[in-house]
VMD Tcl script that draws the C-alpha trace (Angstrom):
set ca {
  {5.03 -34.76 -3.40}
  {8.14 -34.61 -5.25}
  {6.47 -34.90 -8.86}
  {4.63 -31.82 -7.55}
  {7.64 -30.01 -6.27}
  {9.82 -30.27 -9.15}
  {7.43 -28.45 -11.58}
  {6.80 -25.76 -9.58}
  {10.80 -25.09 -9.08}
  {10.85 -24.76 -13.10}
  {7.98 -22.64 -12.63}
  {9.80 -20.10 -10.71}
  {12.92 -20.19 -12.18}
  {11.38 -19.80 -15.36}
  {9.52 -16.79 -14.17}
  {12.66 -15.03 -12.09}
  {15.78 -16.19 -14.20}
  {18.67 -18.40 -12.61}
  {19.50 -17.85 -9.23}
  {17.73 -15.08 -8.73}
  {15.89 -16.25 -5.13}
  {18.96 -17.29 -3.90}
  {17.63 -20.94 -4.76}
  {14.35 -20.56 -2.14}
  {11.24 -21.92 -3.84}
  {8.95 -19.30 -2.90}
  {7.84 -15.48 -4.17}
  {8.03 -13.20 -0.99}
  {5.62 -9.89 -0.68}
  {6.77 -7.32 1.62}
  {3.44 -5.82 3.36}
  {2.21 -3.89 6.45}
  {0.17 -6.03 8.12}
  {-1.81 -3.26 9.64}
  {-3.08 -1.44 6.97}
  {-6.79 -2.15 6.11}
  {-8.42 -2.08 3.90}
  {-5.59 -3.07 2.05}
  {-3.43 -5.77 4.21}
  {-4.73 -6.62 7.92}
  {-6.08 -9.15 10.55}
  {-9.35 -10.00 10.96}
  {-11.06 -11.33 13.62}
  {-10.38 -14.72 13.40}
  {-6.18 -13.94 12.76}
  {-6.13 -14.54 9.33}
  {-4.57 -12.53 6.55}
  {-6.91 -10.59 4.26}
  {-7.33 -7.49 2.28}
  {-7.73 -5.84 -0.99}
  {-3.93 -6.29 -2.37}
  {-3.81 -9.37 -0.40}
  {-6.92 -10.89 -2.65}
  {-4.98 -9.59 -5.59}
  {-1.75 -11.23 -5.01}
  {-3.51 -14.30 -4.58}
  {-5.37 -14.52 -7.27}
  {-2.33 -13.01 -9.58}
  {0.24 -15.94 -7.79}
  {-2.31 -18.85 -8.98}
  {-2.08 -17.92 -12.31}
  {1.23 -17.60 -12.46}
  {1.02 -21.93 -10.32}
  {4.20 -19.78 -7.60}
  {4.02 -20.49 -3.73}
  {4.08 -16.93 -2.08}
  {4.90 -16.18 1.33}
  {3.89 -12.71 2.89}
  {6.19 -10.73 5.15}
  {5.47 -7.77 7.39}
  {8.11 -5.05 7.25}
  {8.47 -1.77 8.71}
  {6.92 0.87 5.73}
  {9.93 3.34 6.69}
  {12.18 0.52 5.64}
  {11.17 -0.86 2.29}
  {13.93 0.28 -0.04}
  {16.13 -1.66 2.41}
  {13.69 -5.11 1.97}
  {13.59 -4.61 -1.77}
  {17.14 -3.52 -2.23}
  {18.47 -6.21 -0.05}
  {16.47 -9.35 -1.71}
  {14.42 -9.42 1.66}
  {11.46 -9.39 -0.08}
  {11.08 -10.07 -4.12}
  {7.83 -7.44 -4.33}
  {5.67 -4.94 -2.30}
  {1.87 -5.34 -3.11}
  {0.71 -3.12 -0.16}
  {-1.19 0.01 -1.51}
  {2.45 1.02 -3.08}
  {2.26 4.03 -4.81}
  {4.37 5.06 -7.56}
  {7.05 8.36 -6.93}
  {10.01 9.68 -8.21}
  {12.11 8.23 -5.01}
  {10.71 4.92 -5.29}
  {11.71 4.95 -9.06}
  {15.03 5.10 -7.97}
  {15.06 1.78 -6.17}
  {12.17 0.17 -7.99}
  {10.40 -1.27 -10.87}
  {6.73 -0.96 -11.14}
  {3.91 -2.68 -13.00}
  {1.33 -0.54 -14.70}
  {-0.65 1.63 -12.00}
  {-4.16 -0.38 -11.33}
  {-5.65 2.37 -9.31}
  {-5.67 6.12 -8.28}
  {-5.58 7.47 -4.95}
  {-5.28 10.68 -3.33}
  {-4.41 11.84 0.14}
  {-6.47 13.12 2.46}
  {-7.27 14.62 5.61}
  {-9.11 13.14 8.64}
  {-9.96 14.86 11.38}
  {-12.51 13.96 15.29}
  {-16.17 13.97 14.44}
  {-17.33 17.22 14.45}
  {-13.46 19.27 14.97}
  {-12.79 20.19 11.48}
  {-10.66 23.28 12.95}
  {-11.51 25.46 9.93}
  {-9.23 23.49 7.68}
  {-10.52 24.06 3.93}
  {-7.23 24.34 1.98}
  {-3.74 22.50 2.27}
  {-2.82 26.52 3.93}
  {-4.93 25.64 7.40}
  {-3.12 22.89 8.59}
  {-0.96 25.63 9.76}
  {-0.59 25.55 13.39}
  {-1.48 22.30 13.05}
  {0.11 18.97 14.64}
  {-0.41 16.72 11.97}
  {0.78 12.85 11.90}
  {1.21 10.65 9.25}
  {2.48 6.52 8.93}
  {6.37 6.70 8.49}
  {7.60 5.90 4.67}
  {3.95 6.70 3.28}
  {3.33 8.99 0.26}
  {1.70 11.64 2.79}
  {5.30 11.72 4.59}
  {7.27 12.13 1.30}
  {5.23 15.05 0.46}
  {5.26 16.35 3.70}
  {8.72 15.91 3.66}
  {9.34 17.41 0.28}
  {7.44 20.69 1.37}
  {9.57 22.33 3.18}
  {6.63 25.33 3.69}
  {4.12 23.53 4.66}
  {6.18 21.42 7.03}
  {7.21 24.67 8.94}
  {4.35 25.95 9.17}
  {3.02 22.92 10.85}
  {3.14 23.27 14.76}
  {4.34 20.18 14.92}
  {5.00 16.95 12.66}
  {4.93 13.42 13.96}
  {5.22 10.36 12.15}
  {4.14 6.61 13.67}
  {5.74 3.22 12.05}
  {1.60 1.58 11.62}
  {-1.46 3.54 10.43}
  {-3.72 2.28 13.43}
  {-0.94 3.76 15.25}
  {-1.63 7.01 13.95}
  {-5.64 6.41 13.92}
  {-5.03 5.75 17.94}
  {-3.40 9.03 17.95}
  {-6.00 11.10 16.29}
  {-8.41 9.67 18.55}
  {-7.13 10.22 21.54}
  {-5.97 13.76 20.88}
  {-2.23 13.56 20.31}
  {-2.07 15.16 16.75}
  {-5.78 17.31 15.34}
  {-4.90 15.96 11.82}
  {-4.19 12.56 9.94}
  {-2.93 12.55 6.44}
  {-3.41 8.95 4.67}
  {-4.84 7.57 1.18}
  {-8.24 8.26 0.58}
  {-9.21 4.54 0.44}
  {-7.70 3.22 3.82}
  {-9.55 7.13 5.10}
  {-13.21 5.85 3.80}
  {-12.91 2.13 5.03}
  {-11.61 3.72 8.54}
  {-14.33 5.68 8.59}
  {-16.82 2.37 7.54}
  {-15.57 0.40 10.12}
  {-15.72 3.06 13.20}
  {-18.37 5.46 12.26}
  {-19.03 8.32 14.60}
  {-15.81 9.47 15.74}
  {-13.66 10.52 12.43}
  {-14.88 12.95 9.90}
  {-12.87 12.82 6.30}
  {-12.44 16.50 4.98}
  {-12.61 16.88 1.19}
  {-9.16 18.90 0.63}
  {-6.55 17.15 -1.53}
  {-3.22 17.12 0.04}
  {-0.31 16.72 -3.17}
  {-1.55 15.13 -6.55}
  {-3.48 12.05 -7.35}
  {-1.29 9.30 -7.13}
  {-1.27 6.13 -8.67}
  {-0.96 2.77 -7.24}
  {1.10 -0.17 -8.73}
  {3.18 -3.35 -7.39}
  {7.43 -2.72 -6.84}
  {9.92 -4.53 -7.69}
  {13.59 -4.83 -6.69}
  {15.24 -3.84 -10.03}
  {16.75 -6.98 -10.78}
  {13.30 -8.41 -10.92}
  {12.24 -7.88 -14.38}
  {11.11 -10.90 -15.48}
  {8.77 -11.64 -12.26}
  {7.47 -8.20 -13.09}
  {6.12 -8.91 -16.46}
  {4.81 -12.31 -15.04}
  {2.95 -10.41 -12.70}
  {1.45 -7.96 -14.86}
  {0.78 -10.51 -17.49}
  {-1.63 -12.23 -14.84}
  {-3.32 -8.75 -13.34}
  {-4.12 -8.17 -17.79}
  {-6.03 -11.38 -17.42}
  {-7.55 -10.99 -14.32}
  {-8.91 -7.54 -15.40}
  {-9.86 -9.03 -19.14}
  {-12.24 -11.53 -17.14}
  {-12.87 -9.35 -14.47}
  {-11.33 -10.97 -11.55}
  {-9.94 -7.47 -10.42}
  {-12.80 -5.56 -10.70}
  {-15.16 -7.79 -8.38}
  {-12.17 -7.76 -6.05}
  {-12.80 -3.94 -6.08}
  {-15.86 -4.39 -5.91}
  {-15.93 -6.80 -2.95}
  {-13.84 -4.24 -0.69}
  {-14.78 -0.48 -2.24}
  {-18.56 -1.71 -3.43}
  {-17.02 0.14 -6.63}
  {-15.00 -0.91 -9.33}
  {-11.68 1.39 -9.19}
  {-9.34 -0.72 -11.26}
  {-7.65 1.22 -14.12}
  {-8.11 -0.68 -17.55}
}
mol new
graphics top color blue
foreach p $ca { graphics top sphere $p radius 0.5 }
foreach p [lrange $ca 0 end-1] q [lrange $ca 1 end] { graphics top cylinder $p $q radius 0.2 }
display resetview
């Protein structure tokens, strides 16, 4: 066990620089645990998703121990900035904001946000301009609340804004009728709508711009950061990623 050990200590400190995981022997991933198709439960309790096959795959390349850790999405800057958690690999997508707080790899794949709506209510909402009136939700932290938040037009126009810490939170609440509109990415919209057909309807209008996924870093992380990208390059040269994709989206949507 301890011929095993040592090697893999080297290993890490090799890949972080000295000292730089307070001496712990492990790579932690800060992730929303309820957040499929990219991070959830399944039926059986166990840990699975899209990200979640990625980081797996990436971290036995790289021969590091990773542990994953739930967090609250409206608190991430204070997990990364605080050492809490070494990396976020949880459908993170790359802004201005998060710049300031974060390193990134190189974006693997593009989403958009989108609009959901009850089977059958789309409430004549064709443009960004009809969710006026609106009470619209959103998961706290999430791209669709930055731009929300950074729209200070559409926001007033809204009748009312809410915000819920867990997307199946939010899902729950455009079920039962507490908001008429959920704003989310695009993927976690389709696979939603794939796992409970018949009672949400996705409306094709494009809330902000196309945004592009990646995995964060604190900024002190630099070195793990390469090391992580240099194992995604190889899993997309041999097409490890893609099937991944493939496996969850039945469409490869990794960005060479």
């Amino acid at each position: 066990m301890k011929r095993i050990l040592l090697p893999l200590l080297l290993i890490i400190s090799a890949l972080t620089g000295c000292g730089s995981f307070g001496g712990v022997d492990k790579v932690v991933i800060g992730i929303d645990d309820e957040f499929a198709p990219i991070c959830f439960h399944d039926e059986r309790n166990e840990l699975v998703g899209f990200d979640i096959d990625l980081a797996r795959e990436a971290a036995e390349r790289m021969g590091v121990e990773i542990e994953f850790k739930p967090i609250s999405w409206d608190n991430k800057e204070e997990e990364i900035v605080s050492g809490n958690v070494d990396m976020i690999w949880n459908g993170l997508d790359i802004t201005e904001e998060r710049k300031e707080y974060m390193i990134f790899t190189r974006p693997y794949m593009d989403d958009r946000q989108i609009l959901l709506v009850r089977q059958g209510d789309d409430q004549g909402i064709h443009a960004e301009e009809d969710l006026a009136g609106k009470i619209v939700g959103t998961q706290a932290g999430s791209t669709s609340d930055s731009y929300i938040n950074q729209n200070a037009n559409l926001k007033n126009s809204l009748k009312e804004y809410k915000t819920y810490m867990k997307f199946n939170e939010v899902v729950a609440a455009l079920k039962s009728g507490e908001i008429d509109v959920l704003i989310c990415d695009e993927l976690v919209a389709r696979y939603e709508m794939k796992q409970d057909p018949g009672h949400l309807e996705l409306l094709n209008v494009r809330i902000g711009s196309i945004a592009e996924m990646a995995v964060g870093f604190g900024k002190d992380k630099i070195e793990l950061r390469d090391e992580v990208q240099k194992a995604f390059n190889g899993m997309i040269k041999d097409g490890t990623a893609q099937k991944i994709s493939e496996k969850w989206f039945q469409a490869d949507l990794i960005r060479e």
